[in-house]
N, CA, C and O atoms as CSV, one atom per row, in Angstrom:
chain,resi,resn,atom,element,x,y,z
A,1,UNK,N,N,52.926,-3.646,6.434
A,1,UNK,CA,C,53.305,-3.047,7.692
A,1,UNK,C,C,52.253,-2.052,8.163
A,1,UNK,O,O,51.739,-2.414,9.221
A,2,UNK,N,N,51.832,-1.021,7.730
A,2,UNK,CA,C,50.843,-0.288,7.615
A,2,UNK,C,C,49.269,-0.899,8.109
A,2,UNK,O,O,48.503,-0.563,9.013
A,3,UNK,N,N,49.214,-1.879,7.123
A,3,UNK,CA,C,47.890,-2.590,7.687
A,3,UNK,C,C,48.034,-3.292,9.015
A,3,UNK,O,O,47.089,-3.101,9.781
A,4,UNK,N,N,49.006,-4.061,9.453
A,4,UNK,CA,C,49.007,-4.361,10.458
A,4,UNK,C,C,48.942,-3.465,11.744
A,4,UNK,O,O,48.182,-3.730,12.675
A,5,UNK,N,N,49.675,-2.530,11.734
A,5,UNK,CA,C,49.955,-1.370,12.570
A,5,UNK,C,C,48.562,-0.808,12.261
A,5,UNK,O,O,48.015,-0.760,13.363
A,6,UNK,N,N,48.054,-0.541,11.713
A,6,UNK,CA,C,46.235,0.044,11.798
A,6,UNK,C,C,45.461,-0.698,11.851
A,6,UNK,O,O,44.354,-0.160,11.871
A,7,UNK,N,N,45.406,-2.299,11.909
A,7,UNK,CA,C,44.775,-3.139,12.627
A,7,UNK,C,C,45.158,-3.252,13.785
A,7,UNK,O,O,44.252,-3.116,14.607
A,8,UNK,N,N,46.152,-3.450,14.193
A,8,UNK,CA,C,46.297,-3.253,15.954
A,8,UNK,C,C,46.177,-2.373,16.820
A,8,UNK,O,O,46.113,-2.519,18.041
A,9,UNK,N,N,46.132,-1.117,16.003
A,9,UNK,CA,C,45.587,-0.143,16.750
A,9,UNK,C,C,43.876,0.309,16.763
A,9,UNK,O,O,43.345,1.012,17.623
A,10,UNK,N,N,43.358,-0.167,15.834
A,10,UNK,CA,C,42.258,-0.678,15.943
A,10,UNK,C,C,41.526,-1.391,16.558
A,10,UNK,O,O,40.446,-0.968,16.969
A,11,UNK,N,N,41.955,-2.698,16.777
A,11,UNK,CA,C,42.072,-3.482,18.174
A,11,UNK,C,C,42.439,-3.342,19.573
A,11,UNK,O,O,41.970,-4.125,20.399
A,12,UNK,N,N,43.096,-2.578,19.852
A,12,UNK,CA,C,43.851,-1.396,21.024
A,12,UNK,C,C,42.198,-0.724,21.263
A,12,UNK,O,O,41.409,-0.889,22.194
A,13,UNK,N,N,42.129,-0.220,20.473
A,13,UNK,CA,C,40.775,1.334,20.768
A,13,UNK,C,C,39.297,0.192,20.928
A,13,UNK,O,O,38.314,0.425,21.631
A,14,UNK,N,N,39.452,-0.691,20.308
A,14,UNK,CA,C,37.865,-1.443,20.792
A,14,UNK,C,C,38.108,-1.974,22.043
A,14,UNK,O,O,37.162,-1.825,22.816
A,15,UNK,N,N,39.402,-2.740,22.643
A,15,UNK,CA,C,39.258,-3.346,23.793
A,15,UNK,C,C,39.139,-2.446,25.066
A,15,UNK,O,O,38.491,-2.670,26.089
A,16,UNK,N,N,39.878,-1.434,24.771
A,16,UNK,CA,C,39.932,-0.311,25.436
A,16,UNK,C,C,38.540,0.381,26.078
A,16,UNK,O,O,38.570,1.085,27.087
A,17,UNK,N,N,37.275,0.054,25.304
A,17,UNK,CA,C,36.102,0.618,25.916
A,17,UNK,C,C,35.475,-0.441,26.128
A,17,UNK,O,O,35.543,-1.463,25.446
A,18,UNK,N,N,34.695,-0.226,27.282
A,18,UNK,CA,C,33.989,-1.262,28.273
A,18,UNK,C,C,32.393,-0.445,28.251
A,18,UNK,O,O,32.079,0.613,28.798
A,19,UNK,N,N,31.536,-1.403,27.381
A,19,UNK,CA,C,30.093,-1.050,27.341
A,19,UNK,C,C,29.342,-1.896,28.193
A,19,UNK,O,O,28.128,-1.703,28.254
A,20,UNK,N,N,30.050,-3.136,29.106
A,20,UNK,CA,C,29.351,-3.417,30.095
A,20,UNK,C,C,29.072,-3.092,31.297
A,20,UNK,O,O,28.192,-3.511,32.048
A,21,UNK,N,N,30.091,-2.107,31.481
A,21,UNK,CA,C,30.468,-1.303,32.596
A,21,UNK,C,C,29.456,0.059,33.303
A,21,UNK,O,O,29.919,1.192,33.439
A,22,UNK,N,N,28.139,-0.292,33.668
A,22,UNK,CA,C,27.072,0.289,33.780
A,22,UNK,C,C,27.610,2.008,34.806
A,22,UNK,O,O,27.226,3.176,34.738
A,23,UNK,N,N,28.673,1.256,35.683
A,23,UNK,CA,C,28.817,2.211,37.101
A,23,UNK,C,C,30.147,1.797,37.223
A,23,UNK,O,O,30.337,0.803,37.924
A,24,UNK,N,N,31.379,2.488,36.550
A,24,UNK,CA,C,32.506,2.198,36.781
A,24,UNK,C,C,33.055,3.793,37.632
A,24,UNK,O,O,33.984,4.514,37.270
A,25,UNK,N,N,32.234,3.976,38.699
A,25,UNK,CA,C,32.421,5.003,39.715
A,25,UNK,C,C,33.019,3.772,40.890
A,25,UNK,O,O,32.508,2.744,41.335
A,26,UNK,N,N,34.370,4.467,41.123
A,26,UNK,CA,C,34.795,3.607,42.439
A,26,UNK,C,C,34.827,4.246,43.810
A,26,UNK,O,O,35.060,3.735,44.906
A,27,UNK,N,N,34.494,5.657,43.428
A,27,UNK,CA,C,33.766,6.473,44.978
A,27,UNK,C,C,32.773,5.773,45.697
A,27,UNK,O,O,32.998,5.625,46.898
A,28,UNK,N,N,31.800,5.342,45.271
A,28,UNK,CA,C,30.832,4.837,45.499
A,28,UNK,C,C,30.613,3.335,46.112
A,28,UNK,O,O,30.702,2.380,45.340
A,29,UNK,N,N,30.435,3.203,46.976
A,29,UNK,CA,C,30.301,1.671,47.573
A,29,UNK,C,C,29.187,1.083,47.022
A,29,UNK,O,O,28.164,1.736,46.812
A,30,UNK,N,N,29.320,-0.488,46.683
A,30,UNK,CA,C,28.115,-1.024,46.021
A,30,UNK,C,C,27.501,-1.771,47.189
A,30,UNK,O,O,27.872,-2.716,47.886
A,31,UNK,N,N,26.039,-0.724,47.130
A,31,UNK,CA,C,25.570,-1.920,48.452
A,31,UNK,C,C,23.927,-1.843,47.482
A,31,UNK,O,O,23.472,-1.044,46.664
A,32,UNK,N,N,23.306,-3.419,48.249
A,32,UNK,CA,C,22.067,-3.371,47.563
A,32,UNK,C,C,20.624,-2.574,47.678
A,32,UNK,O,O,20.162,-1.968,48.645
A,33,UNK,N,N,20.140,-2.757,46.518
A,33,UNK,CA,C,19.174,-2.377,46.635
A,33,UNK,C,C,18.053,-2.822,46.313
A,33,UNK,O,O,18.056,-3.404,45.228
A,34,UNK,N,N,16.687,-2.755,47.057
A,34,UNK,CA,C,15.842,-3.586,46.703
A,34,UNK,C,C,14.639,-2.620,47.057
A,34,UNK,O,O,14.041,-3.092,46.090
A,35,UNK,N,N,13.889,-1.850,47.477
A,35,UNK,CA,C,13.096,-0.766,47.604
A,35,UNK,C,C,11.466,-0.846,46.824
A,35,UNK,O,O,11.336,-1.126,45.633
A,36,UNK,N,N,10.465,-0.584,47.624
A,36,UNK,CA,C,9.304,-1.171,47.198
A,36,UNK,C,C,9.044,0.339,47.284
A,36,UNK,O,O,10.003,1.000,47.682
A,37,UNK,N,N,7.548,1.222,46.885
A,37,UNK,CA,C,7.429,2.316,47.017
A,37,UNK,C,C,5.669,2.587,46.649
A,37,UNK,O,O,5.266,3.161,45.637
A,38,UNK,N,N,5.053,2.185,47.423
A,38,UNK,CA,C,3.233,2.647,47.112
A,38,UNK,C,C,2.857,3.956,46.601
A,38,UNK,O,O,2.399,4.760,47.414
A,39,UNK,N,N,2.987,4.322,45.296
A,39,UNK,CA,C,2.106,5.706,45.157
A,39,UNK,C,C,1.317,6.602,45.545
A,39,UNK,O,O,0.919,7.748,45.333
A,40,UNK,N,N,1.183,5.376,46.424
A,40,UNK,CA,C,-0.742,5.736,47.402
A,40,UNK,C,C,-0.542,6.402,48.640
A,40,UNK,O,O,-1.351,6.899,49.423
A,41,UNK,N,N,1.116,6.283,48.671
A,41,UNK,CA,C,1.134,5.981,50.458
A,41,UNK,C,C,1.664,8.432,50.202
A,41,UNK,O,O,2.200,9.040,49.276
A,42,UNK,N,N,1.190,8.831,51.354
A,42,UNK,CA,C,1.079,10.577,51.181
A,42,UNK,C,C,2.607,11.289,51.061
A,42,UNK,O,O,2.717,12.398,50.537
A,43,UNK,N,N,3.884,10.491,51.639
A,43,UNK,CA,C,4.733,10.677,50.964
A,43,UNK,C,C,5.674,10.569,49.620
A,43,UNK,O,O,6.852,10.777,49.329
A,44,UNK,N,N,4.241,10.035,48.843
A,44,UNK,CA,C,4.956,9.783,47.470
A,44,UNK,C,C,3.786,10.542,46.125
A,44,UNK,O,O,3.890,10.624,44.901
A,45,UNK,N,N,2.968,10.882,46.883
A,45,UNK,CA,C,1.793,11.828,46.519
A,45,UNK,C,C,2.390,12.474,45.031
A,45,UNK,O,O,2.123,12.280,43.845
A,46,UNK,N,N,3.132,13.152,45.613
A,46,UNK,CA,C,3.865,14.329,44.330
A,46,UNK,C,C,4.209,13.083,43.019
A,46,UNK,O,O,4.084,13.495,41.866
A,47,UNK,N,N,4.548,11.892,43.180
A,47,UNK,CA,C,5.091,10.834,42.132
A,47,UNK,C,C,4.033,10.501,41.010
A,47,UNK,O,O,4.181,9.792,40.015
A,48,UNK,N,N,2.875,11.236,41.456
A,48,UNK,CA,C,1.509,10.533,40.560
A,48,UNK,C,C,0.938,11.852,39.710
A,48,UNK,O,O,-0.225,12.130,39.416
A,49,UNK,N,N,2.540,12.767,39.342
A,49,UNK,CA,C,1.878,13.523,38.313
A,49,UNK,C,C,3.466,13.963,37.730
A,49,UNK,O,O,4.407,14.441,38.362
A,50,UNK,N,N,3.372,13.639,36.432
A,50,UNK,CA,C,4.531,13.710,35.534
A,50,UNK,C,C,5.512,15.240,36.239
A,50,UNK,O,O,5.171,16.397,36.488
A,51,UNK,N,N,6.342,14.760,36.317
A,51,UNK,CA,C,7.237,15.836,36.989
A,51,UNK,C,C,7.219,16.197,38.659
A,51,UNK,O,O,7.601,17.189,39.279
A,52,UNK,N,N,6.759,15.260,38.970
A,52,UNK,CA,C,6.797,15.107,40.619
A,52,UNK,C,C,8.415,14.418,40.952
A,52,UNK,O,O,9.210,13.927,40.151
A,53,UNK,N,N,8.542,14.609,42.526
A,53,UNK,CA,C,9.727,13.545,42.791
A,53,UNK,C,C,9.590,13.222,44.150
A,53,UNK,O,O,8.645,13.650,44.811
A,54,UNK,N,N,10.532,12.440,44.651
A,54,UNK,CA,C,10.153,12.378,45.935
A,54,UNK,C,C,11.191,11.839,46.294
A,54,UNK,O,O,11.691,11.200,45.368
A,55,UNK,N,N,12.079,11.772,47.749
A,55,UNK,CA,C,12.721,10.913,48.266
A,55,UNK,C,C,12.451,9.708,48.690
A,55,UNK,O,O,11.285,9.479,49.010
A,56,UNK,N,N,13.299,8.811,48.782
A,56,UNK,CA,C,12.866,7.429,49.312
A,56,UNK,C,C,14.679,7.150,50.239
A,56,UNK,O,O,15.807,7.637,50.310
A,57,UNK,N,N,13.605,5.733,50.905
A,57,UNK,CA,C,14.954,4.937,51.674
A,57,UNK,C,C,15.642,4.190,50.630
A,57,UNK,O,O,15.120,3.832,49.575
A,58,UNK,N,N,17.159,3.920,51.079
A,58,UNK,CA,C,17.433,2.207,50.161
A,58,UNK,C,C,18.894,3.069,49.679
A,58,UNK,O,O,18.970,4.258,49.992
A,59,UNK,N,N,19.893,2.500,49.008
A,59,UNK,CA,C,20.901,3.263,48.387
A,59,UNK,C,C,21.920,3.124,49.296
A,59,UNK,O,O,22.116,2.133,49.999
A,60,UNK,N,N,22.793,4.492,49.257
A,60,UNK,CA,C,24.029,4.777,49.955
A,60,UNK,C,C,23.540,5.853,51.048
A,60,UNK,O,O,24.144,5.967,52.115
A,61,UNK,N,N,22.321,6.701,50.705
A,61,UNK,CA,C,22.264,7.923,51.368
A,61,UNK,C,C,20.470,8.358,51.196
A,61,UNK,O,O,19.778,9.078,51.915
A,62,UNK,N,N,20.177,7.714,50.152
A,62,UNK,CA,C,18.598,7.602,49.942
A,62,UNK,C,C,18.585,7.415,48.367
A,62,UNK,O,O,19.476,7.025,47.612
A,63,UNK,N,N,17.350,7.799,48.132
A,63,UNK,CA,C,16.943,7.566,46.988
A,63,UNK,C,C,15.884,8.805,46.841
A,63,UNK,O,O,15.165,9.275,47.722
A,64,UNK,N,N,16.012,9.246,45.297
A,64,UNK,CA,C,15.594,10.347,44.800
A,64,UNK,C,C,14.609,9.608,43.652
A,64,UNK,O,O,15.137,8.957,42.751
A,65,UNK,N,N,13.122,9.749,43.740
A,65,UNK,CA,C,12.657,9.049,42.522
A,65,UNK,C,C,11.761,10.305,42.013
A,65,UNK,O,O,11.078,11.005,42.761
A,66,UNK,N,N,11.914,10.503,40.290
A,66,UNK,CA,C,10.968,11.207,39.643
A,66,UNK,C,C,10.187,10.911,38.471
A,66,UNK,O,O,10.634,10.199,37.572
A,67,UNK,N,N,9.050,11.422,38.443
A,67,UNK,CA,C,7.821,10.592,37.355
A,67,UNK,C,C,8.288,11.790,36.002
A,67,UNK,O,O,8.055,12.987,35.837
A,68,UNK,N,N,9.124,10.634,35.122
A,68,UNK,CA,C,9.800,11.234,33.976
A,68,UNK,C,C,8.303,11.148,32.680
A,68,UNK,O,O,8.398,12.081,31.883
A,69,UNK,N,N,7.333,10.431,32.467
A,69,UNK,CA,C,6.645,10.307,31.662
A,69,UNK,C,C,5.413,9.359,32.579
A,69,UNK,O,O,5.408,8.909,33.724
A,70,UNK,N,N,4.313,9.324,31.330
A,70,UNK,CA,C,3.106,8.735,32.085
A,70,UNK,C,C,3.816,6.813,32.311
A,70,UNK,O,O,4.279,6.183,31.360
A,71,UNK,N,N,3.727,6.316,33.574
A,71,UNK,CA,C,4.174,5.377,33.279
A,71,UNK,C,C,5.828,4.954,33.260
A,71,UNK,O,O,6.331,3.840,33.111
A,72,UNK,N,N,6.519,6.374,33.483
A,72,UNK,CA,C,8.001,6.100,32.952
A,72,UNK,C,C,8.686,7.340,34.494
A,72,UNK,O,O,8.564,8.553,34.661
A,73,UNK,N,N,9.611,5.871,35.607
A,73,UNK,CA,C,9.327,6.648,36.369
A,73,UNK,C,C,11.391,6.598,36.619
A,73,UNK,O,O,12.023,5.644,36.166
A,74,UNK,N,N,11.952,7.514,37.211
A,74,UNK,CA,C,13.593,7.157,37.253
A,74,UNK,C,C,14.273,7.385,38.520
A,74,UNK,O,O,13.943,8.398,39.136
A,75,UNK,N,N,15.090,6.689,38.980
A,75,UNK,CA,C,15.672,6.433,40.032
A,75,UNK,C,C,17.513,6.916,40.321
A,75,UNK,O,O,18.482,6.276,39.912
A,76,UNK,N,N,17.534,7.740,40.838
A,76,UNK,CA,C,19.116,7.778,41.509
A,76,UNK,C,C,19.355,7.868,43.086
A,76,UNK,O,O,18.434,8.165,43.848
A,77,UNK,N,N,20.937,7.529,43.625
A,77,UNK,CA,C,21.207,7.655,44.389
A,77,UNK,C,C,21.256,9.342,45.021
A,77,UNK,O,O,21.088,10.262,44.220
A,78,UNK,N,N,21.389,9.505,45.837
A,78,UNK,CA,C,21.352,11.088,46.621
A,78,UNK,C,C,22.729,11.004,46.874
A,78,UNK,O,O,23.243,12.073,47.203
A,79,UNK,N,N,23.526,9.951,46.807
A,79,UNK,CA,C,25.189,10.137,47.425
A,79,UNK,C,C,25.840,10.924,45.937
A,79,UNK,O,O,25.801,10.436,44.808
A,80,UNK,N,N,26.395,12.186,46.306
A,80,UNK,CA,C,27.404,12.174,44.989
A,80,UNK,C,C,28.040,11.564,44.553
A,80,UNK,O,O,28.876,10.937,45.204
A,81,UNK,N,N,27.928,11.484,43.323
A,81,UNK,CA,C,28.926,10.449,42.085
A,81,UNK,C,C,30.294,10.680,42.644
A,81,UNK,O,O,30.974,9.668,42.815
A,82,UNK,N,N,30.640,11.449,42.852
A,82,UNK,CA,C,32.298,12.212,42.611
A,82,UNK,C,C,32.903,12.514,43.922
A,82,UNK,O,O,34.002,13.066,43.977
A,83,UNK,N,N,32.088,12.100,45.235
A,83,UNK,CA,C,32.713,11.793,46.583
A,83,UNK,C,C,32.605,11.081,47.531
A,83,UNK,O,O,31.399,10.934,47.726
A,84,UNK,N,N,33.208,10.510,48.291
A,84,UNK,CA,C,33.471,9.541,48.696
A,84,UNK,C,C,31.580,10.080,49.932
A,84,UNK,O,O,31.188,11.209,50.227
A,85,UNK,N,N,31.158,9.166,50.168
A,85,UNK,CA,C,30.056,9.535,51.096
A,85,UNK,C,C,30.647,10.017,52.117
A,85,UNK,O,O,31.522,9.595,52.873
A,86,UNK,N,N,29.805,11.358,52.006
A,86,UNK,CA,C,30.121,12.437,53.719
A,86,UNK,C,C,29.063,13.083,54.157
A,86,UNK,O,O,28.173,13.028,53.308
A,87,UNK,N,N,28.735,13.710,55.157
A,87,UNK,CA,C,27.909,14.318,55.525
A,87,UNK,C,C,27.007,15.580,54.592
A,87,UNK,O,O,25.783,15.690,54.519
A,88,UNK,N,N,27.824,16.252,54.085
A,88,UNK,CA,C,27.591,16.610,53.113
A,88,UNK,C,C,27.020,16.690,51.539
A,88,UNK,O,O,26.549,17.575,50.825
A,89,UNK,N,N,27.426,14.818,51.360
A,89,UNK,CA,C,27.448,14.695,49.666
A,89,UNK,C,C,26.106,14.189,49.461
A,89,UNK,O,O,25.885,13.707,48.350
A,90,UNK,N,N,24.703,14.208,50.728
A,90,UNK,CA,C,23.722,13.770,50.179
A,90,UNK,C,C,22.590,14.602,49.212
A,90,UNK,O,O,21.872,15.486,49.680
A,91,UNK,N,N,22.556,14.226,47.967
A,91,UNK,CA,C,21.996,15.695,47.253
A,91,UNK,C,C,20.577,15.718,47.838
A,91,UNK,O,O,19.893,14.927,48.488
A,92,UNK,N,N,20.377,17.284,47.204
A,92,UNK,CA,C,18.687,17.582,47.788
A,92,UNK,C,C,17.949,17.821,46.036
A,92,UNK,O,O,18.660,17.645,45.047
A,93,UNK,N,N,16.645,18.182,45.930
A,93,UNK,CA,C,16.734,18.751,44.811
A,93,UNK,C,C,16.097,19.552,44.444
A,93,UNK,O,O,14.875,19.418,44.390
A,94,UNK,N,N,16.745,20.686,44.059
A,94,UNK,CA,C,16.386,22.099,43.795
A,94,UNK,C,C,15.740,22.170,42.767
A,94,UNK,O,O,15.947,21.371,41.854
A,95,UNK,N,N,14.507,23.460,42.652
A,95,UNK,CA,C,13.712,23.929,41.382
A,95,UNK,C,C,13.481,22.743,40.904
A,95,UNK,O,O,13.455,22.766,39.674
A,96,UNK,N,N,13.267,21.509,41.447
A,96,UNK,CA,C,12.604,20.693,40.671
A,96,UNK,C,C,13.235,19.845,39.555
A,96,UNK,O,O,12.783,18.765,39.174
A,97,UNK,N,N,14.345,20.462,39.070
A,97,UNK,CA,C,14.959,19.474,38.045
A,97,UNK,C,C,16.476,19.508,37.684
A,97,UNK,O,O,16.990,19.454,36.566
A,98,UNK,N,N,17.173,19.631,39.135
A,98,UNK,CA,C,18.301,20.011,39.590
A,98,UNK,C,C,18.413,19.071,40.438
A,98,UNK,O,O,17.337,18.841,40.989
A,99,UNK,N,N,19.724,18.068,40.971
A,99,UNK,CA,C,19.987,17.762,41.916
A,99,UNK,C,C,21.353,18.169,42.019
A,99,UNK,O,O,22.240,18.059,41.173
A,100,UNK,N,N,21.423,18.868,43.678
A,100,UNK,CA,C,22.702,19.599,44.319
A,100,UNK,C,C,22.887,19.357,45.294
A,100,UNK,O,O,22.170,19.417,46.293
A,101,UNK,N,N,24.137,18.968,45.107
A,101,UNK,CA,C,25.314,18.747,46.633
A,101,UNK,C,C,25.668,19.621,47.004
A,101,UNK,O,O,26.013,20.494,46.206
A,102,UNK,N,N,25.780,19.865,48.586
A,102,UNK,CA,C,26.257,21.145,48.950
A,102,UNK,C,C,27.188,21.086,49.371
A,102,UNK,O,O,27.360,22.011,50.164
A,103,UNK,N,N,28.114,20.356,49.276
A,103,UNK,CA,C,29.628,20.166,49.729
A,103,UNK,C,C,30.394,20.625,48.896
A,103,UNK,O,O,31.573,20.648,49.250
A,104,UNK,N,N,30.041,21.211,47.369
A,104,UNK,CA,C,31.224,21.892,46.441
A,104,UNK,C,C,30.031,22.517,45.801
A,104,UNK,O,O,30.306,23.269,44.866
A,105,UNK,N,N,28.737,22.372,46.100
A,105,UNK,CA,C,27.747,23.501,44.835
A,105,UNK,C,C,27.262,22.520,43.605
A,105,UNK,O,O,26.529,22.990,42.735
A,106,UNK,N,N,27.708,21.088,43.551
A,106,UNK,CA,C,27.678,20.756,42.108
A,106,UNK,C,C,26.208,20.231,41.978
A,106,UNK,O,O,25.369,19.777,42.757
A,107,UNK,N,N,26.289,20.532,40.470
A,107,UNK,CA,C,24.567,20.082,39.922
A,107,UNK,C,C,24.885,19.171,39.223
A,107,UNK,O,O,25.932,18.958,38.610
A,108,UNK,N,N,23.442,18.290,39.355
A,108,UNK,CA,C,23.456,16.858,38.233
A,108,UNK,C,C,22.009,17.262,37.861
A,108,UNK,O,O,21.152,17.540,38.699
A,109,UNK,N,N,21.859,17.266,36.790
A,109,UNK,CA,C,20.340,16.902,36.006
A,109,UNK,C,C,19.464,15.892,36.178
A,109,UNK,O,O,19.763,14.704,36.064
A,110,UNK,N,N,18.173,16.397,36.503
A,110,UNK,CA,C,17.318,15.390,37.354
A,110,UNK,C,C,17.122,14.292,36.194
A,110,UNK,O,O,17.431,13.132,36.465
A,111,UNK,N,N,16.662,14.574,35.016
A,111,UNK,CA,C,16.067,13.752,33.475
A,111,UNK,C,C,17.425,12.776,33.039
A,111,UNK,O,O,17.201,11.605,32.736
A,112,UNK,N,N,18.637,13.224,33.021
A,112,UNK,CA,C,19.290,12.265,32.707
A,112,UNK,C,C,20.603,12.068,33.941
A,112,UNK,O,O,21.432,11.222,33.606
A,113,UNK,N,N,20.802,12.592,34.986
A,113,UNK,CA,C,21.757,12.068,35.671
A,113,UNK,C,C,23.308,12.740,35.330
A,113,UNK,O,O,24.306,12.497,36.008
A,114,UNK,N,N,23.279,13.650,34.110
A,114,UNK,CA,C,24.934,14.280,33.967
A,114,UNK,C,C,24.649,15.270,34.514
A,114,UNK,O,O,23.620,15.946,34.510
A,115,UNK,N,N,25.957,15.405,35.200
A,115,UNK,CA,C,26.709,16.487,35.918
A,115,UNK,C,C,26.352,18.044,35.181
A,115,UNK,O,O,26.368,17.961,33.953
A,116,UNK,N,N,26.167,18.852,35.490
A,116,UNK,CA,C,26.123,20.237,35.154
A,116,UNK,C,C,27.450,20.754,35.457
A,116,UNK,O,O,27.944,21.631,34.748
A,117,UNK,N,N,27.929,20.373,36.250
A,117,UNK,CA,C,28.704,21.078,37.178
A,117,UNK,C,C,30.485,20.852,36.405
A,117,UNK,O,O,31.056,19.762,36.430
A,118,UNK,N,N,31.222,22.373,35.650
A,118,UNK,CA,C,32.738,21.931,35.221
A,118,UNK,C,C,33.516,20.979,36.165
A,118,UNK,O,O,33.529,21.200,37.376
A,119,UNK,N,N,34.264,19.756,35.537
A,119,UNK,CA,C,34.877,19.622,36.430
A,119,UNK,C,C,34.058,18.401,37.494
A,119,UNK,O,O,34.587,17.728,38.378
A,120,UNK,N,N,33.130,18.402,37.213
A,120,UNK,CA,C,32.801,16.867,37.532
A,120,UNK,C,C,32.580,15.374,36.471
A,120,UNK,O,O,31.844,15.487,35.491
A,121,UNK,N,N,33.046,14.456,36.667
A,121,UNK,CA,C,33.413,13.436,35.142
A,121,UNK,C,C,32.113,12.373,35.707
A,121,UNK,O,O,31.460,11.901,34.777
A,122,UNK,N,N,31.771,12.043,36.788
A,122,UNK,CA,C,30.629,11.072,36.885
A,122,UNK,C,C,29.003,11.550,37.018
A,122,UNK,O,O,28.527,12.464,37.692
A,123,UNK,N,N,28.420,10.700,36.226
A,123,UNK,CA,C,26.857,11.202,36.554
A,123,UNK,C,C,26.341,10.662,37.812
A,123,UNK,O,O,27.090,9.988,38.521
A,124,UNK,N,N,25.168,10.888,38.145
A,124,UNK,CA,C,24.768,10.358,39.365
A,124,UNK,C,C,24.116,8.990,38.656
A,124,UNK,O,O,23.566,8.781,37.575
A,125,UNK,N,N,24.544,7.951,40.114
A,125,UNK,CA,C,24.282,6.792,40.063
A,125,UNK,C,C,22.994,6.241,39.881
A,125,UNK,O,O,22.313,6.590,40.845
A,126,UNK,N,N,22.250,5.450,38.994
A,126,UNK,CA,C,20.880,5.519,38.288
A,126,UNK,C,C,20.427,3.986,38.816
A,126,UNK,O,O,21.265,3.093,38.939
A,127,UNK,N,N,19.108,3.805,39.090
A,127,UNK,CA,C,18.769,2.669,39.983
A,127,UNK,C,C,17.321,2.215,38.715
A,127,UNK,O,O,16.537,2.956,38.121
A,128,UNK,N,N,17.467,0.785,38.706
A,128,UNK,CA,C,16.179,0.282,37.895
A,128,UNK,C,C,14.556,0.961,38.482
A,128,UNK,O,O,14.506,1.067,39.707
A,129,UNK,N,N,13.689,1.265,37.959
A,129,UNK,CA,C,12.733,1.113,38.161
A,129,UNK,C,C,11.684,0.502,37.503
A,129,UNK,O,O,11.343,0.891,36.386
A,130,UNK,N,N,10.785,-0.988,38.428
A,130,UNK,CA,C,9.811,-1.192,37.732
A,130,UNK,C,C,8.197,-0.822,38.103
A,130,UNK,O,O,7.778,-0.850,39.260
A,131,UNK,N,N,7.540,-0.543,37.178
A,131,UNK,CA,C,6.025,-0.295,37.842
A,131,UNK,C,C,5.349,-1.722,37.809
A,131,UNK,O,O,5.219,-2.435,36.814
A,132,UNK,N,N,5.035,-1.932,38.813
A,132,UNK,CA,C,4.163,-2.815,38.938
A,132,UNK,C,C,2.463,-2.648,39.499
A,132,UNK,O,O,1.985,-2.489,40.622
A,133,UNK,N,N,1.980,-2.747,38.411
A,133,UNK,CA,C,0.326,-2.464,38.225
A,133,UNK,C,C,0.294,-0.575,38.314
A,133,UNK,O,O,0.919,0.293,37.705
A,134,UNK,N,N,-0.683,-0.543,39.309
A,134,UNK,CA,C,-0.559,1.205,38.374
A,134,UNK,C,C,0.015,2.179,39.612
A,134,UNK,O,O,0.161,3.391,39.458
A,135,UNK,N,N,0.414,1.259,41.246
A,135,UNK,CA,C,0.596,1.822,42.410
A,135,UNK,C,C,1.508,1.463,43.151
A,135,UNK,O,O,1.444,1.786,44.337
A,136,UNK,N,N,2.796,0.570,42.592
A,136,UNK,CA,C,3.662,0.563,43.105
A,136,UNK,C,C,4.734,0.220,42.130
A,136,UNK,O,O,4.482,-0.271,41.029
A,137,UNK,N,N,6.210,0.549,42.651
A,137,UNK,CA,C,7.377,0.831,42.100
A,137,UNK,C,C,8.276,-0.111,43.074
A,137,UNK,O,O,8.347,-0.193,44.300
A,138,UNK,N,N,9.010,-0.869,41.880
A,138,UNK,CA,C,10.276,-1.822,42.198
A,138,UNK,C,C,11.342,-1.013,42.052
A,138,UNK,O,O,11.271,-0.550,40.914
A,139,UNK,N,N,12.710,-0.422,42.853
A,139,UNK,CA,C,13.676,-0.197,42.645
A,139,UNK,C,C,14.725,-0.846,43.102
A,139,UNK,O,O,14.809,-1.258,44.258
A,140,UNK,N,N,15.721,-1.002,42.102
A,140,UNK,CA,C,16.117,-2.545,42.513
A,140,UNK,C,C,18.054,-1.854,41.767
A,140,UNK,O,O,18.042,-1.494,40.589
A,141,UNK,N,N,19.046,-1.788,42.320
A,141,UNK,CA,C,20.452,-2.024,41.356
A,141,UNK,C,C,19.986,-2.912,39.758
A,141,UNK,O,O,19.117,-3.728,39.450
A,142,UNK,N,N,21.177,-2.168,38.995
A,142,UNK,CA,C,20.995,-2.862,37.848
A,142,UNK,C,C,21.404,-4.119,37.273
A,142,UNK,O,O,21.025,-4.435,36.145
């Protein structure tokens, strides 16, 4: 009896988590993305030295891209995770390694996308990036 009852609850707790589930944010509308981005071109200037960032088009509200390592570059949406898109929820990003919404104050961390902020449960929404050759960037949904 015992074993059964702690095998099924065992079975309960594995089905229960979903590791395919990249963006199980339902605030967020899924629309595509496909976004090309020249290094070269003077609004992306700041992207061609580790710890640069820059805005881009494409997303829900734009796109926020920053050069995380030589070669290693990362992508999120500007719409907050945690509200429905408003005038408000498009983040900006502060000191450089902060992104903040000004519709409640909340911070998300530029390097990995979690929330700073008590009281918020989603990270910001994270977009593929590929480099292709040494001057342009594919950002593309995952």
């Amino acid at each position: 009896m015992k074993k059964s009852f702690l095998f099924i609850l065992i079975i309960a707790l594995f089905s229960s988590c979903s590791s395919n589930d990249i963006d199980d944010n339902s605030l967020l509308p899924n629309v595509p993305v496909n976004e090309t981005i020249f290094l070269n071109n003077p609004e992306f200037i700041d992207l061609q030295v580790v710890g640069g960032w820059a805005y881009a088009s494409g997303g829900i509200k734009g796109i926020i891209i920053y050069h995380l390592g030589i070669n290693n570059y990362i992508a999120w949406e500007r719409s907050a995770p945690h509200l429905t898109p408003q005038s408000c929820s498009k983040m900006v990003v502060k000191n450089s390694i902060i992104m903040f919404c000004s519709c409640d104050d909340s911070e998300f961390n530029i390097l990995n996308g979690a929330p700073l902020t008590d009281g918020v449960n989603f990270p910001a929404r994270q977009y593929r990036v590929v480099l292709i050759g040494n001057n342009t960037l594919q950002i593309t949904n995952f």
